[in-house]
C-alpha angles and dihedrals in degrees: 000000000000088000103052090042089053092045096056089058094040103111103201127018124193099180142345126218124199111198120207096340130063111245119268114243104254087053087048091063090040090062088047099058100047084065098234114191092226132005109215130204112206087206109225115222109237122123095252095056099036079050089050092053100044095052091055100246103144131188116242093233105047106086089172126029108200100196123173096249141054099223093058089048091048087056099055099038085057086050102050119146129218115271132291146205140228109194109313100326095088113209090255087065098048100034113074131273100326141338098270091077110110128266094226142022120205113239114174113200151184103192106235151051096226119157100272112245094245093184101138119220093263098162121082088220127059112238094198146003117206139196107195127199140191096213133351089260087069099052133088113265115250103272100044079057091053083064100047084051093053093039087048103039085043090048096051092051091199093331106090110063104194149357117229123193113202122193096184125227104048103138111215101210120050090244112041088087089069099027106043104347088211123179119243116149137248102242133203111181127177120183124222098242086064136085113250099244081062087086114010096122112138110239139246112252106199103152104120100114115105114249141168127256097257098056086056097054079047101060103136102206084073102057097090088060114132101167129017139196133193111208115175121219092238145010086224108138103249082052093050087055100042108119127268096237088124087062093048083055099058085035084060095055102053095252119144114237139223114183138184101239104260111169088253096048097049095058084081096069081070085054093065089249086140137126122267087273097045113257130125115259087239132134112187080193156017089275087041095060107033090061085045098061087039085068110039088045102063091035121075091179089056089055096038088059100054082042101062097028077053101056093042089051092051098056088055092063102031106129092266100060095043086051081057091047087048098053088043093057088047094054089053096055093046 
């Protein structure tokens, strides 16, 4: 309500960015009258809308989608429908200089501006390995863990001490839901001299309270971290397209990264985050990444390397300079 208020009084609009959700209709017209130069729609990356889009099924009021990944933006931009029109202001007046600009733009992200862990790999042994989570949907089932313990254990080959699995959001204390609301995960950890039943029980997920994005950069189960992987819970295509913002986390905090090779996780190859020998830290499979850890556990310089590209990687794409690239894509469009 503040914004469309805001919005009526407003004398002159350049743009107007929606960010998660498409734009209602009376805020559609607002924007339209107003006679912005372009409507933007900040995708949310969630598997309806990621479906929606790629299936080509495009709202009437975004003239620029601005997702986290370029693989989502590739395909949007392949499947780009003729113009629209809201009222009497048609899509070509509003967006941009003609209709050969691009749908979408790609604009990775990590949602804050937090201080970046700078805590350089410095044993020759790795403490612990994590898979982190937003939520328990997102995580592997169990006996797929059960195969990342024993990849990951085998790999390190005594030097990995332990797997932790994080679910982000579970508040330690009764009241710090309604006090604070911090993040601190919901952990599961398993060490490698165990036997794997010592720790399948399925988590808790209890992150449903609403928290801002540097609580959660600042979730503090995660800080003894040495090496981290992101597994997804399926290869399902929606999956395959979901942005690589988990990757830009660990990136922020200075943890090295192994990654099964989604087509979002894999952009950041193009990026330079690659081993010493250039190749990507990525394991398509159990064999894959058990040789893989084999390998970043017993070389600092493997992991040195990812640490400092990452981090590198990670300021590039903190919320003030994609509020710059933002601004810059706007200007473009006036």
């Amino acid at each position: 309500e503040s914004f469309r208020e805001a919005l009526k009084h407003v004398p002159q609009v350049d743009a107007c960015v929606s960010v998660k959700w498409d734009y209602p209709k009376d805020v559609a017209h607002l924007c339209a009258a107003k006679k912005v130069s372009v409507m933007m729609l900040d995708v949310i990356d969630n598997e309806p809308m990621i479906g929606k889009l790629a299936s080509g099924k495009f709202s009437p009021f975004v003239d620029l989608y601005l997702p986290a990944s370029l693989a989502l933006a590739r395909l949007i931009n392949e499947k780009k429908p003729a113009p629209k029109t809201i009222g009497s202001h048609p899509l070509g007046k509003r967006g941009g200089k003609s209709q050969s600009e691009p749908l979408a733009i790609a604009v990775p992200h990590q949602h804050s501006n937090r201080g970046f862990q700078r805590r350089p790999p410095a044993l020759p042994f790795v403490c612990r390995v994590s898979i982190f989570s937003g939520s328990a949907a997102h995580m592997p089932k169990d006996s797929i863990k059960k195969q990342l313990v024993d990849a990951i254990c085998g790999g390190g080959n005594g030097k990995v001490a332990s797997v932790a699995f994080h679910i982000q959001g579970n508040p330690k204390h009764p009241n710090v839901r309604v006090v604070r609301c911090q993040h601190v995960s919901d952990e599961i950890k398993h060490a490698c001299d165990q036997q794997p039943q010592d720790w399948l029980v399925k988590p808790v997920d209890s992150s449903g309270c609403f928290l801002d994005q540097d609580k959660y950069h600042a979730d503090i189960s995660v800080a003894p971290t040495d090496l981290a992987l992101l597994w997804p819970p399926n290869t399902n295509f929606i999956t395959m397209q979901r942005p690589w913002t988990r990757l830009l986390y660990w990136m922020s905090h200075g943890v090295p990264a192994m990654y099964f090779p989604t087509a979002t996780y894999a952009e950041s190859a193009a990026m330079g985050y690659l081993l010493p020998d250039g190749t990507p830290p990525r394991a398509a499979n159990m064999v894959q990444l058990q040789a893989l850890v084999g390998r970043l556990a017993g070389d600092i310089n493997a992991r040195h390397a990812l640490y400092t590209k990452g981090l590198e990687i990670a300021a590039n794409w903190d919320s003030t300079h994609v509020g710059l690239k933002i601004t810059d894509i706007i200007k473009k469009r006036l």
